[in-house]
C-alpha positions in Angstrom: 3.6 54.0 -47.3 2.7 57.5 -48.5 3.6 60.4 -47.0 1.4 62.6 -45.4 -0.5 59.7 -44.1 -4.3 59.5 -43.9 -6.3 61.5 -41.4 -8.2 58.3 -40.3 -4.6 56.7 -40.3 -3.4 59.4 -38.1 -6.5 59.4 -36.0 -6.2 55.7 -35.7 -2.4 56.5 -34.8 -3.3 58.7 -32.1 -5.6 56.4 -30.3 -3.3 54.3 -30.6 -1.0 56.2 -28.7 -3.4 57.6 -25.9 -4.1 53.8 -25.0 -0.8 52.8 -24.8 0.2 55.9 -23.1 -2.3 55.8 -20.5 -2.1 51.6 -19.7 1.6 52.2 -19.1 1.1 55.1 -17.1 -1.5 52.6 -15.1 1.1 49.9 -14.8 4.2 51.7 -13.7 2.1 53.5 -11.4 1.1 50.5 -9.6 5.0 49.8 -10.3 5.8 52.5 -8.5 3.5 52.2 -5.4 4.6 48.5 -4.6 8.2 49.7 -4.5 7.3 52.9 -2.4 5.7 49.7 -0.1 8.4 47.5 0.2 10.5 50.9 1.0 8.2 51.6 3.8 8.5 47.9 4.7 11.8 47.3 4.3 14.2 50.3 4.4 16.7 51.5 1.9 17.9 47.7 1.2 14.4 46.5 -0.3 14.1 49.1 -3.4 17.1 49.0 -5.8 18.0 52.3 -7.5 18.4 50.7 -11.0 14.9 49.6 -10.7 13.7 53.1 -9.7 15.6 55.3 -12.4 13.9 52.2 -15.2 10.2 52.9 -14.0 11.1 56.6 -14.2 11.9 56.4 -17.2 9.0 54.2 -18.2 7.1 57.4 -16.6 8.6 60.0 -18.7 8.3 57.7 -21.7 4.1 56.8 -20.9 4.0 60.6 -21.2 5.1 61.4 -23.9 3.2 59.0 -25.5 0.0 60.7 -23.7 1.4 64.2 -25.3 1.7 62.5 -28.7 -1.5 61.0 -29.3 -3.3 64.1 -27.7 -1.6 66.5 -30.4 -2.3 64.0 -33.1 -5.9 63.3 -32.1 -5.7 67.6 -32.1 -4.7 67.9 -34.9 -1.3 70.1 -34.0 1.6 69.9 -35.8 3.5 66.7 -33.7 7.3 68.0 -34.9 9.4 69.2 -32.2 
């Protein structure tokens, strides 16, 4: 593959990105408000902390697939 790629590649890239970014930030969300249910429900014993810590890292990972696409659908320099 060359190097730079495309601009439609990294366009394509991008939107790419912002889709995937923003259907797992829908789905752990909805993740996230079923456990905060069953803690209501159930007390300390219903949500494990494992499961907690994985989502929120799902979270932190969502964004910063947000934040990638949106700088490569800008057009900014995406290296940190």
């Amino acid at each position: 593959m060359a190097w730079p790629p495309t601009p439609a590649t990294r366009r394509l890239v991008a939107w790419l990105f912002l889709t995937a970014g923003f259907l797992l930030v829908l789905g752990v969300s909805m993740q996230l408000w079923i456990m905060y249910e069953e803690f209501q429900r159930l007390g300390n014993g219903g949500v494990s902390s494992t499961a907690l810590i994985v989502r929120l890292m799902m979270l932190v990972a969502a964004v910063m697939m947000l934040r990638y696409g949106w700088r490569e659908v800008r057009g900014n320099d995406t290296v940190d």
